[in-house]
N, C-alpha and C positions, 0 to 999 in steps of 0.2 A: 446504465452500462458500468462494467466492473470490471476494470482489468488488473491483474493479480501479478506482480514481478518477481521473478525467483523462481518458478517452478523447476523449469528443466526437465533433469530426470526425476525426480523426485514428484511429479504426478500420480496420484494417486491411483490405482486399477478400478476401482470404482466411481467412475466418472471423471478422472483424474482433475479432480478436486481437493485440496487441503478440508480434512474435516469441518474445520470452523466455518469457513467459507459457502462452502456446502451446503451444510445447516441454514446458513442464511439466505442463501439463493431459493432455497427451496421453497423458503415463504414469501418469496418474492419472484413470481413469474413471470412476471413481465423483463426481469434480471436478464442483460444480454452480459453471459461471464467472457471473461479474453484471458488465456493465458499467455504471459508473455516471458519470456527466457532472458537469460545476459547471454549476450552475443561473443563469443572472441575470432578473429581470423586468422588462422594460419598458413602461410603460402598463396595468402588469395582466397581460401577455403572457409566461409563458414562455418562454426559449430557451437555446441551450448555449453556453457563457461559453466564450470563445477565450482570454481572456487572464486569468490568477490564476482565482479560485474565485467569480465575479460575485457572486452574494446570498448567502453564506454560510445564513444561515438559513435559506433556500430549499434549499439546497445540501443543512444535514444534515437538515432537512425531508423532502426526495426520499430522500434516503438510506436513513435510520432506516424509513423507510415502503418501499421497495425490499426491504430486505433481510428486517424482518419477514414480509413478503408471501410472498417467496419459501420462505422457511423454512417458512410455513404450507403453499402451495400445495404445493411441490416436494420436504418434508422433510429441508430443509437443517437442519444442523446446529448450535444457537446453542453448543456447547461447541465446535466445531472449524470456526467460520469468522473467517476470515485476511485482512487487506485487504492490499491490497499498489498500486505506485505508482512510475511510472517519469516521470522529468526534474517538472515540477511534480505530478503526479499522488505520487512521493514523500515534496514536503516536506510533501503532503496527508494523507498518513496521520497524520503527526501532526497537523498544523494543524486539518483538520475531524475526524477522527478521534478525537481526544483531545483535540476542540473542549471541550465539556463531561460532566459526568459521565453522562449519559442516550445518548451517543452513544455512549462510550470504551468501556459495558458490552458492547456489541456484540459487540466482537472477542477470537480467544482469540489471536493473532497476526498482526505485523508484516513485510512486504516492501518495501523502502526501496531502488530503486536511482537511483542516479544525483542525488544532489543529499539533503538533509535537513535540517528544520525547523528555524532554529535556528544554522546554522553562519553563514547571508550574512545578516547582522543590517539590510544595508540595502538589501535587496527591499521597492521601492515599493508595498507593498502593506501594510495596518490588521494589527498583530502578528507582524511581520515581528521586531520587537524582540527580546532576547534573556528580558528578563524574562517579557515574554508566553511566549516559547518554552519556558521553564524552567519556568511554571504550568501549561502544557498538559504536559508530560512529566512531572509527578509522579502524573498518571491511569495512565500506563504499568504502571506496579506491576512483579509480576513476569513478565511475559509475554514472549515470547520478537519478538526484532527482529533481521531481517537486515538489516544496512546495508553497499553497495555502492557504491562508484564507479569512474568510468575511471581507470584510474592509479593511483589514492592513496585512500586514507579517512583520511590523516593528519588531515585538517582534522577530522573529526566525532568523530577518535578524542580530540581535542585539545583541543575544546568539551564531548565528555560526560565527561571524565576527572573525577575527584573531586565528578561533579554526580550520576552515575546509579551505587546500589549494582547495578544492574540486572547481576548475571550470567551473561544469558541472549541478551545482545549477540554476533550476529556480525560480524564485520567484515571485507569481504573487497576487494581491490581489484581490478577488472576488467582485464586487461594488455593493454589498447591504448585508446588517447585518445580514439576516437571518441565521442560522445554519439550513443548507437545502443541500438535494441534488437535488434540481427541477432546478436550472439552466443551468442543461444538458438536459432540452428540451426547452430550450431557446435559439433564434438564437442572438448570443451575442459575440462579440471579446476575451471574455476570453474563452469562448467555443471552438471555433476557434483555439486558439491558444493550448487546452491541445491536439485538435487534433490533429497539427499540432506536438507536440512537441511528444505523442504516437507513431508517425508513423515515428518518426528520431529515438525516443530511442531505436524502436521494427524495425527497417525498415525489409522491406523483402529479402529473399531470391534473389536468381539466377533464381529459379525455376517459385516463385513464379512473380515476375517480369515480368518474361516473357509471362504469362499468359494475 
């Protein structure tokens, strides 16, 4: 199970799926995808936050109650579901994610491209901080995180150094600049390899296996 934070509007019309994403579901069928929005309320009202994570608590409110759901309905997996999170959708995994301890239990793994919790300490938005950031990432434990950027992961490899014994960090840098999810229809080594690295964090069943 694969639930994906940040979408919103921002759904793609074909499948409404982020490219990268996509790409990888596809070779993995047994993939139950969740999108999941930032929530804000206004007057009481529901709606989907365009900008940051609107009501946080609404946020992991929706969440927590989403992904339960789905696991009952659908027999999603609670040992091998994975959140994952592209440009703010990212620094969300950890931010709501590993919000508090009721939420963080959710996930058995992390997908982080494009940006992460923690490194731009002065994103206008409540916890952007580094302290706040460094309280939410001791919920991480040992669980496995991919973290990705365009170009470089200097900066995140730079900020977790001597902070996370976490050895189960990858770090990979995307090779060209764009802030994109199209290079998940591209046949390319970094593609490659997030496949590679989805289907160890998430691997399958007994059952499934056997199939």
């Amino acid at each position: 199970m694969l639930p994906d934070l940040g979408l919103g509007p921002k759904l793609r019309k074909a499948g409404g799926l982020p490219a990268e994403f996509a790409s990888l579901a596809r070779r993995h069928p047994l993939l139950i995808w969740v999108s999941l929005p930032f929530i804000e309320v206004t007057e009481g009202k529901m709606s989907i936050a365009k900008k940051w994570w609107g009501d946080v608590e609404e946020t992991k409110r929706y969440c927590r109650a989403t992904v339960k759901w789905i696991q009952t309905e659908y027999g999603g997996d609670p040992k091998r579901t994975l959140l994952a999170g592209f440009s703010r959708g990212a620094i969300a995994c950890n931010l709501i994610g590993l919000h508090d301890d009721e939420i963080a239990k959710l996930w058995s793994a992390f997908f982080c491209h494009s940006h992460y919790d923690g490194v731009q300490a002065s994103w206008p938005y409540e916890g952007a901080d580094r302290s706040s950031a460094l309280e939410r990432l001791k919920r991480l434990g040992k669980r496995p995180q991919w973290i990705s950027h365009e170009g470089s992961v200097a900066s995140a490899q730079s900020y977790l150094r001597g902070r996370v014994s976490n050895t189960q960090l990858t770090f990979r840098p995307l090779p060209y600049r764009n802030h994109t999810d199209a290079w998940g229809l591209r046949e390319m080594p970094f593609r490659a390899e997030a496949r590679a690295w989805l289907k160890s964090a998430c691997p399958p069943n007994e059952a499934e296996a056997g199939d």
